[in-house]
C-alpha positions as CSV (number, residue, x, y, z in Angstrom):
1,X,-11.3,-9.2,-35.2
2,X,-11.1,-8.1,-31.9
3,X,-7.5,-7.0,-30.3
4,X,-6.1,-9.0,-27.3
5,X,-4.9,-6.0,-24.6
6,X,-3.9,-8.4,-22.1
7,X,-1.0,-9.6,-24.1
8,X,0.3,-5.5,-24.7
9,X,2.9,-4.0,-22.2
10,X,2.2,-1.4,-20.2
11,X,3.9,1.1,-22.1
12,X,1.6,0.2,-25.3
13,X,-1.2,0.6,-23.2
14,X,0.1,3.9,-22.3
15,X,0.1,5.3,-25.5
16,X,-3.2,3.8,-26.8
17,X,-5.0,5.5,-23.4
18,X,-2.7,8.7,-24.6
19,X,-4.0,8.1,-28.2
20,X,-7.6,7.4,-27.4
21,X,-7.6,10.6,-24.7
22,X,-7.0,13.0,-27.8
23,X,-9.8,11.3,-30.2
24,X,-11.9,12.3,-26.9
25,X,-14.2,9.2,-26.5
26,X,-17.0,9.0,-24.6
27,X,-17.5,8.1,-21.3
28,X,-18.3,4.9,-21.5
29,X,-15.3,4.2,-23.9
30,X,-13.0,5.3,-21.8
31,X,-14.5,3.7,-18.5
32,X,-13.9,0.5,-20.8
33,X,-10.4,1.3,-21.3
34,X,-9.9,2.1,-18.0
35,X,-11.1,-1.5,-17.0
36,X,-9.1,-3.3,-19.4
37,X,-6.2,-1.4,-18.2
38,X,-6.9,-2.5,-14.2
39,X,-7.5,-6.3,-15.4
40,X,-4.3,-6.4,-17.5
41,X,-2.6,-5.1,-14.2
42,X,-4.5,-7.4,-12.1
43,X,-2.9,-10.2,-14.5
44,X,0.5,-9.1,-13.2
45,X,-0.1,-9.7,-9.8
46,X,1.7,-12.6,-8.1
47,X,0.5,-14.2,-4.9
48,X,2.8,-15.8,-2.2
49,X,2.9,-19.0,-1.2
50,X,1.8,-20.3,2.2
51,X,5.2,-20.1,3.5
52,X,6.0,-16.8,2.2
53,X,2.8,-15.3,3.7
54,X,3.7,-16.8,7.2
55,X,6.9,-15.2,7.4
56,X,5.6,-11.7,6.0
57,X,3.0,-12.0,8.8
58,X,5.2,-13.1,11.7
59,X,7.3,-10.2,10.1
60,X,4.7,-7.5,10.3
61,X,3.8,-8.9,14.3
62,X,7.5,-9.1,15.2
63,X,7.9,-5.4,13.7
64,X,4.5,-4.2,15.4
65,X,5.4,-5.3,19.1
66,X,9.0,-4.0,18.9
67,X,7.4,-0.5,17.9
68,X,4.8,-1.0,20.5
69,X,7.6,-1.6,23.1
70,X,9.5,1.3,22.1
71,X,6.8,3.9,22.4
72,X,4.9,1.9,25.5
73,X,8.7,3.1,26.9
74,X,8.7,6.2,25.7
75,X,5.1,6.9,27.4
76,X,6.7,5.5,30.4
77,X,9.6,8.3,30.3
78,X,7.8,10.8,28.9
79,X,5.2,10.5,31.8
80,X,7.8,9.9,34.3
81,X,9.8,12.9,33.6
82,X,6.2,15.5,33.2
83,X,5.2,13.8,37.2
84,X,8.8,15.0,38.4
85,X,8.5,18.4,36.8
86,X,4.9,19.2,37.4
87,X,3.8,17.3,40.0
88,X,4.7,15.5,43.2
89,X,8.4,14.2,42.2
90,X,10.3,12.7,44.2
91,X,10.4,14.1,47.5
92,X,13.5,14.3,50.3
């Protein structure tokens, strides 16, 4: 009968991939193993509702043009101060 591995924690399928590295399997063994371990993984993953992806996404803009401000004002001063040091500043 064949073993269900989705229903094992991570930590047991830790130890089998730790187990079945020593009996040194073949390739295509362990590229199995290796895709059973990213689909139970995969099974953990939760995805957000509408609502919660709208506010993560007006979240990442919000955060995006208040760092686009800050260094579109640090260009601003940087390039300021390099014209009044180098170049024509202000002049009396």
């Amino acid at each position: 009968m064949a073993r269900n591995y989705a229903d094992e924690s991570g930590e047991d399928v830790v130890a089998r991939a730790k187990a079945d590295r020593a009996a040194r399997r073949n390739p295509f063994s362990r590229l199995a193993l290796f895709i059973r371990q990213v689909i139970n993984e995969l099974k953990k993953v939760v995805t957000p509702t509408r609502k919660e992806l709208w506010s993560y996404i007006l979240v990442v803009l919000v955060f995006v043009i208040i760092i686009m401000a800050i260094v579109g004002l640090l260009d601003w001063l940087f390039g300021w101060g390099v014209v009044y040091v180098f170049g024509n500043g202000p002049s009396k």
